[in-house]
C-alpha positions in Angstrom: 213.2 -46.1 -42.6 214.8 -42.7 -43.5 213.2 -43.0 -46.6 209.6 -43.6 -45.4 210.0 -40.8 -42.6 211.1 -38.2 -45.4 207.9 -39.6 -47.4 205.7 -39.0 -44.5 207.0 -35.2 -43.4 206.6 -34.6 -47.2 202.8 -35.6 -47.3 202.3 -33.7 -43.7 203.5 -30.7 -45.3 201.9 -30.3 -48.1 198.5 -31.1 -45.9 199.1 -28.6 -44.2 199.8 -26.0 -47.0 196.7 -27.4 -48.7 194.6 -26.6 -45.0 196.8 -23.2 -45.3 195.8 -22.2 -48.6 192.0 -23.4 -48.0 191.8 -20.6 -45.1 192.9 -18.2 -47.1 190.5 -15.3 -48.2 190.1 -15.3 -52.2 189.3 -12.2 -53.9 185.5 -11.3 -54.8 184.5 -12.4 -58.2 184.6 -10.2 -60.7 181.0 -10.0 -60.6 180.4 -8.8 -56.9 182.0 -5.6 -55.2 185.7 -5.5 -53.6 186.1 -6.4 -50.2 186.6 -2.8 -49.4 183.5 -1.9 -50.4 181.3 -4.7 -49.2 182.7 -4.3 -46.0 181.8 -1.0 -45.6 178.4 -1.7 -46.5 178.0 -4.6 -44.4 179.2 -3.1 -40.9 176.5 -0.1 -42.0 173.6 -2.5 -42.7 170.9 -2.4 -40.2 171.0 -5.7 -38.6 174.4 -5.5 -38.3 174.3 -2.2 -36.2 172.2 -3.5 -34.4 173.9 -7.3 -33.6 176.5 -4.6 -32.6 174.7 -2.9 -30.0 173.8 -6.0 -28.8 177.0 -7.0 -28.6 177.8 -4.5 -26.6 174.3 -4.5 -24.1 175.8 -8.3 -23.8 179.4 -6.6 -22.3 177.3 -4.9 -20.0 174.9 -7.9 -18.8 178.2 -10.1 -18.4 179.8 -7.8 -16.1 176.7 -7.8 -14.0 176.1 -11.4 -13.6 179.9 -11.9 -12.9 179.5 -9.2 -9.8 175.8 -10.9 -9.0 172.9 -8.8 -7.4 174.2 -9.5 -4.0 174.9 -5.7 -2.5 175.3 -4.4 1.3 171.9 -3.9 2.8 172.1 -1.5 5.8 169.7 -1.3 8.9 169.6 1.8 11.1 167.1 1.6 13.6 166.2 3.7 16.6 164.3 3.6 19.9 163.4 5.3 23.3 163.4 3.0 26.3 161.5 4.3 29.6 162.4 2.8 32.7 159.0 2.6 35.0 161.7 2.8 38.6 163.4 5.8 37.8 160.8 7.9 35.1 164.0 7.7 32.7 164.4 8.2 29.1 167.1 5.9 27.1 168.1 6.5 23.6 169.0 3.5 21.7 170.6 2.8 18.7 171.4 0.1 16.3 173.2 0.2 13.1 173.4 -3.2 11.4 174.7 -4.0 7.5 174.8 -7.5 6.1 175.0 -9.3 2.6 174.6 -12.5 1.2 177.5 -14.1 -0.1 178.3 -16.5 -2.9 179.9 -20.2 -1.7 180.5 -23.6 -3.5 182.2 -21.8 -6.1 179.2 -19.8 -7.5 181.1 -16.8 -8.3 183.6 -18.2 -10.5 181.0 -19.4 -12.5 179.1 -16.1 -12.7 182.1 -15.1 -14.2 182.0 -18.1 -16.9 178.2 -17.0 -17.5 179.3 -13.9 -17.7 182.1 -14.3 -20.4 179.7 -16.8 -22.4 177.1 -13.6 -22.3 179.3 -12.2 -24.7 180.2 -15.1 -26.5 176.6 -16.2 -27.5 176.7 -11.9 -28.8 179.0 -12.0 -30.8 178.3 -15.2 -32.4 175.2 -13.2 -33.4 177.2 -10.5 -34.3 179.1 -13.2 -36.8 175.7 -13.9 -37.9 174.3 -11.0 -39.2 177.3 -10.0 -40.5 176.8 -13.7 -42.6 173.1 -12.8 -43.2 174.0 -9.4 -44.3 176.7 -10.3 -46.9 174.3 -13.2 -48.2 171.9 -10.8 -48.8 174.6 -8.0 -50.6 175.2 -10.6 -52.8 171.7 -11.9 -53.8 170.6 -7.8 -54.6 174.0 -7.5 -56.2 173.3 -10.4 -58.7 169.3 -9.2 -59.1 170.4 -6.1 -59.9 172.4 -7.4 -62.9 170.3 -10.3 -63.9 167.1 -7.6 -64.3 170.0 -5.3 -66.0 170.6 -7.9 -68.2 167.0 -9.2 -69.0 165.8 -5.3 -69.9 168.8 -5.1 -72.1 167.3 -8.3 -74.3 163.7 -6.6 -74.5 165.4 -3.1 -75.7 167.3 -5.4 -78.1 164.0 -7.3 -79.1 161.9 -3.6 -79.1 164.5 -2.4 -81.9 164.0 -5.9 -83.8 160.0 -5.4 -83.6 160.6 -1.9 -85.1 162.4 -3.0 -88.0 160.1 -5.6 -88.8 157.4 -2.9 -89.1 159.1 -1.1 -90.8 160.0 -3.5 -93.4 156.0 -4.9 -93.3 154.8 -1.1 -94.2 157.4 -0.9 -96.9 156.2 -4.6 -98.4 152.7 -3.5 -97.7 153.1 -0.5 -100.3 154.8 -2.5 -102.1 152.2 -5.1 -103.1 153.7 -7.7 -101.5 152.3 -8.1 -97.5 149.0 -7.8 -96.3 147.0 -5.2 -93.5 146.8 -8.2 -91.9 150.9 -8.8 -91.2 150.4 -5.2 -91.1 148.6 -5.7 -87.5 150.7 -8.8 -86.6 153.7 -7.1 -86.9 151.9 -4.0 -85.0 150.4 -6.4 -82.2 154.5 -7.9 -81.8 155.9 -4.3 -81.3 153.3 -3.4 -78.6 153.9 -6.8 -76.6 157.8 -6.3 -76.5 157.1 -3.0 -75.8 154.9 -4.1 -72.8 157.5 -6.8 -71.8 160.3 -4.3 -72.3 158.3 -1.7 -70.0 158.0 -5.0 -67.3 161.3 -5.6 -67.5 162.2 -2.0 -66.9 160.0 -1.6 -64.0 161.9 -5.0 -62.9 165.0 -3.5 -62.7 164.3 -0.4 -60.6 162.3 -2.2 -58.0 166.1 -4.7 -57.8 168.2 -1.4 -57.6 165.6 -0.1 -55.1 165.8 -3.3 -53.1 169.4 -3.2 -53.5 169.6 0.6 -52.0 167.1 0.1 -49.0 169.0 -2.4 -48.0 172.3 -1.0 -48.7 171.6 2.5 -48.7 175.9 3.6 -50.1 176.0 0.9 -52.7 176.9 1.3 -56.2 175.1 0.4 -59.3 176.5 -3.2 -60.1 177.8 -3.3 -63.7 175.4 -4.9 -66.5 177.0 -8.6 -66.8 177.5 -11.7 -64.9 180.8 -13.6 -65.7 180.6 -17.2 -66.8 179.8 -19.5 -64.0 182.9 -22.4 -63.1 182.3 -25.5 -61.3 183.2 -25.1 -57.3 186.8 -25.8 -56.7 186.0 -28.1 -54.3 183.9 -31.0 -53.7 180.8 -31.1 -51.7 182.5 -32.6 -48.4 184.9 -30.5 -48.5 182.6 -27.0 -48.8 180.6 -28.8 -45.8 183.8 -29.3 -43.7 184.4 -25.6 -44.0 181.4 -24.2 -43.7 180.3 -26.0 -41.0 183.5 -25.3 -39.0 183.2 -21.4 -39.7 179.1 -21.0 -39.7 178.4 -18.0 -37.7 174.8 -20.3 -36.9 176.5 -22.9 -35.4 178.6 -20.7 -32.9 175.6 -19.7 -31.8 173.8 -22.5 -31.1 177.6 -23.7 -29.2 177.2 -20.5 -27.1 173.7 -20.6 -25.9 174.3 -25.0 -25.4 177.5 -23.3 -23.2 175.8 -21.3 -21.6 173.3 -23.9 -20.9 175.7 -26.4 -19.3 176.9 -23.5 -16.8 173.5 -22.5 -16.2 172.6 -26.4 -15.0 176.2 -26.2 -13.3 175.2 -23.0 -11.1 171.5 -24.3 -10.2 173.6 -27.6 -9.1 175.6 -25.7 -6.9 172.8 -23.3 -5.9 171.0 -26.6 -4.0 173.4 -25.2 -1.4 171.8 -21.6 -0.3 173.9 -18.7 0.0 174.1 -17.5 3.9 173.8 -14.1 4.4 176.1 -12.1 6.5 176.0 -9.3 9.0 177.5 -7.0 11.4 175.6 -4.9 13.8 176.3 -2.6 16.4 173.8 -1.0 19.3 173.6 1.1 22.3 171.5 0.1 25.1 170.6 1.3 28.6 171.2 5.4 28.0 174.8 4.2 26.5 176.0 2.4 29.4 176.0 -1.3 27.5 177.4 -1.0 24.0 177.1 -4.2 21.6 178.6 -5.4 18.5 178.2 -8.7 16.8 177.9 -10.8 13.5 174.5 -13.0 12.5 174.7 -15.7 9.9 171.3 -16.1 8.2 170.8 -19.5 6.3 167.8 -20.5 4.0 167.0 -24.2 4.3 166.6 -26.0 1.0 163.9 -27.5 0.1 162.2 -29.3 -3.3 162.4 -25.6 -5.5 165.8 -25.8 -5.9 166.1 -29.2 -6.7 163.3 -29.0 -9.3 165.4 -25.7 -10.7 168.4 -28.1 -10.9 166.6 -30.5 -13.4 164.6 -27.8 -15.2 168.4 -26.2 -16.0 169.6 -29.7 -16.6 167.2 -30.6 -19.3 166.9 -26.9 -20.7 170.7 -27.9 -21.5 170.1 -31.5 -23.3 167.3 -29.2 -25.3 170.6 -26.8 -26.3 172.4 -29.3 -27.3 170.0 -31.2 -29.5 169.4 -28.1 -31.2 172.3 -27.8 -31.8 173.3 -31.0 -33.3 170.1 -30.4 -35.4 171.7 -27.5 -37.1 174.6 -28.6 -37.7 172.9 -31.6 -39.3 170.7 -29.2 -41.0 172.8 -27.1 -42.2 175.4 -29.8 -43.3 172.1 -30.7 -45.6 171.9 -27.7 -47.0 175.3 -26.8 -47.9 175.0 -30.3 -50.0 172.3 -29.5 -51.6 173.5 -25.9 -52.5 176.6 -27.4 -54.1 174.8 -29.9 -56.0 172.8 -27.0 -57.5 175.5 -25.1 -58.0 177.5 -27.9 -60.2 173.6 -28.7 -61.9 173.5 -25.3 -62.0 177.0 -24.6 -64.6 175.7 -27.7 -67.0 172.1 -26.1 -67.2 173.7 -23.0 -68.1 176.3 -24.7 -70.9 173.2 -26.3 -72.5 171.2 -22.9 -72.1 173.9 -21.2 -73.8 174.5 -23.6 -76.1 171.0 -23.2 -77.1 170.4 -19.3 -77.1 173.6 -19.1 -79.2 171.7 -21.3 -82.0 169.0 -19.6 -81.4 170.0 -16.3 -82.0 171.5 -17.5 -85.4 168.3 -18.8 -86.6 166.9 -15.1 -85.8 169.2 -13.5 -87.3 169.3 -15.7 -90.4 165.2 -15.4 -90.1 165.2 -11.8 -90.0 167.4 -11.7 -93.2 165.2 -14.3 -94.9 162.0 -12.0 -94.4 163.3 -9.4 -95.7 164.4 -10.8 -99.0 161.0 -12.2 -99.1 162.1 -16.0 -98.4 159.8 -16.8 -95.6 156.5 -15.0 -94.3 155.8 -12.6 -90.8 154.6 -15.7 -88.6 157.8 -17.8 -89.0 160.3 -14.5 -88.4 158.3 -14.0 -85.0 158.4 -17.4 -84.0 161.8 -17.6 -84.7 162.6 -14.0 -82.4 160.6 -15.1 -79.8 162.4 -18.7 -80.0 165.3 -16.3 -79.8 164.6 -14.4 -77.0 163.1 -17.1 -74.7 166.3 -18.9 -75.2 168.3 -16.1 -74.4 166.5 -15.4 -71.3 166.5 -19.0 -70.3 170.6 -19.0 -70.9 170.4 -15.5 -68.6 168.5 -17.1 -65.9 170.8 -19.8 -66.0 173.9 -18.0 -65.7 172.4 -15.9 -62.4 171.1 -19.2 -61.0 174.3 -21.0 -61.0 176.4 -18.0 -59.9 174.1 -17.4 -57.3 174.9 -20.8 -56.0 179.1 -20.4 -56.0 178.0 -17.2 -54.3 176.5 -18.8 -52.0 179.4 -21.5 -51.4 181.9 -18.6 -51.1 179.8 -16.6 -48.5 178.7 -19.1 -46.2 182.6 -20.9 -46.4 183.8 -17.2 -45.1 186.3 -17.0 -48.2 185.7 -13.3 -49.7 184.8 -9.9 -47.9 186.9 -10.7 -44.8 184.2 -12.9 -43.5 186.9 -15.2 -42.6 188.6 -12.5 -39.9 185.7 -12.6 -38.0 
């Protein structure tokens, strides 16, 4: 029994190490910024600021609803009686002040709608701060992958030179034509165009990257070699759908849903309104003071209020067990791709590695006169397809883990939110 009890705490602990370790923050791969600098980026983005404002708006709007529009109304009136027996004048008075107060428990739940005000803000604060590091880390990678894809076409524009230059030097030579004269010509001008695409490619991603995140730094030219998720898909659904910033909100607004019904329940019952008043009378010989109690009598609009709130809050919370579905759906599907995503880019690179080989061996074999000018340009372009394919690849599936590692609230403090 001992035994099996020592088993059992030794299993519980290291559960709970493993939950430990899972919430822990990991450190940004090496091929997005530090923490300390996305961070600072992220609070400065636009829709951030802005979440934060609202956030703040929210404070205020909270506060109001707990203290409810319900203020002291005073009535000062004044009048001149004349008595017809005498010919006398009488100055009278009346001062009166009254307000309607909150019964059946209304305030403490304008506090709760109050409080939830805030909640459902900074939920959306959560959000954009979600949105905004999703999007840091899409520019970041565009920035790299177009870095990386005008890097090949410079390499390919040097090729095309050579292999001019080797044509004109075979052409005087006797031993190529004008004709692979032009070919080889015709090659250089479409890299050239390519490479001239692919620089324009890569300004509009820094551009991008800049408008959005006006103080970042120009990423480095490579993407590290993409690795398999550490976890499996459940698990990366579990976590993300416990910390997604979407969710909270949709919990919020179905909160503040059920205490909206709640208050129109308790509002069937109308709020009396209160007063004190005070008059002179009959040239100040009758003084009066008093109280009135005014009550509204209910009648079918606040029932029908009632139900309207009632439903309004089943609508909430379907929504929101739609997107938790949904988004349950979609972290699948992004972890799928992102494990597709690492074998596509083993066989890409597998295949741009052979590929490059057969150019280079190509290259070699032209110039000694083995083969002719078509075969060395189907084998570069073969080359440099391949090695795009193998780029794309790579940016595709780290995209992907990216993705996993943002939305899971593991890097860039996303996880002390």
């Amino acid at each position: 029994m001992k035994k099996s009890i020592f088993v059992t705490a030794i299993v519980l602990a290291f559960a709970l190490s493993s939950i430990n370790a899972a919430a822990q923050e990991l450190a940004a791969p090496h091929d997005l910024p530090p923490a300390d600098q996305a961070n600072v980026w992220i609070e400065n983005d636009l829709s951030v600021m802005q979440a934060r404002s609202a956030l703040d708006a929210a404070g205020y709007e909270g506060s109001a609803i707990a203290r409810s529009s319900n203020e002291w109304n005073a009535t000062l009136q004044a009048q001149r009686r004349r008595y017809r027996d005498t010919g006398e004048n009488s100055n009278e008075y009346l001062v009166q002040i009254q307000r309607a107060i909150r019964i059946n428990g209304k305030a403490g739940l304008d506090r709760q709608l109050g409080g939830v005000q805030q909640d459902v803000a900074m939920a959306r604060l959560g959000e954009a701060r979600h949105e905004s590091a999703r999007a840091l880390a899409r520019l970041w990678v565009d920035v790299i992958t177009a870095s990386g894809h005008e890097a090949l076409l410079a390499e390919q524009v040097s090729f095309a030179e050579k292999n001019r230059s080797v044509v004109e030097r075979r052409k005087k030579a006797g031993d190529a034509s004008a004709l692979d004269e032009n070919v080889a010509r015709t090659d250089l001008y479409e890299v050239q165009r390519q490479h001239s695409l692919a620089i324009t490619q890569l300004e509009t991603a820094r551009t991008q990257l800049k408008t959005r995140f006006p103080e970042a730094a120009v990423p480095p030219g490579f993407l590290s070699d993409p690795t398999a998720p550490m976890w499996e898909g459940p698990q990366w659904r579990d976590r993300i759908l416990e910390r997604a910033d979407r969710i909270r909100v949709f919990e919020a607004e179905w909160n503040r849903a059920k205490l909206s019904a709640e208050r129109a329940s308790k509002d069937r019952i109308p709020d009396p309104v209160v007063g004190l008043y005070g008059s002179t009378e009959a040239r100040n010989n009758e003084r009066i003071v008093g109280i009135n109690v005014t009550i509204p009598l209910p009648g079918g609009y606040r029932k029908d209020k009632e139900m309207q709130a009632r439903h309004e809050a089943e609508t909430a919370r379907a929504a929101m067990d739609q997107q938790r579905q949904t988004l349950g759906g979609e972290v699948m599907q992004t972890y799928l791709e992102a494990v597709g995503g690492v074998q596509r880019w083993r066989v890409a690179e597998q295949g741009a590695v052979i590929a490059a080989d057969g150019a280079r061996r190509s290259q070699r074999a032209y110039e000694l006169g083995e083969i002719d000018l078509q075969s060395l340009l189907i084998a570069r372009r073969q080359s440099l397809e391949a090695a795009r394919a193998a780029l794309d690849a790579r940016a595709d599936a780290q995209r992907r883990n990216h993705e996993l590692l943002v939305d899971a609230h593991l890097i860039w403090s996303l996880a002390q939110e």
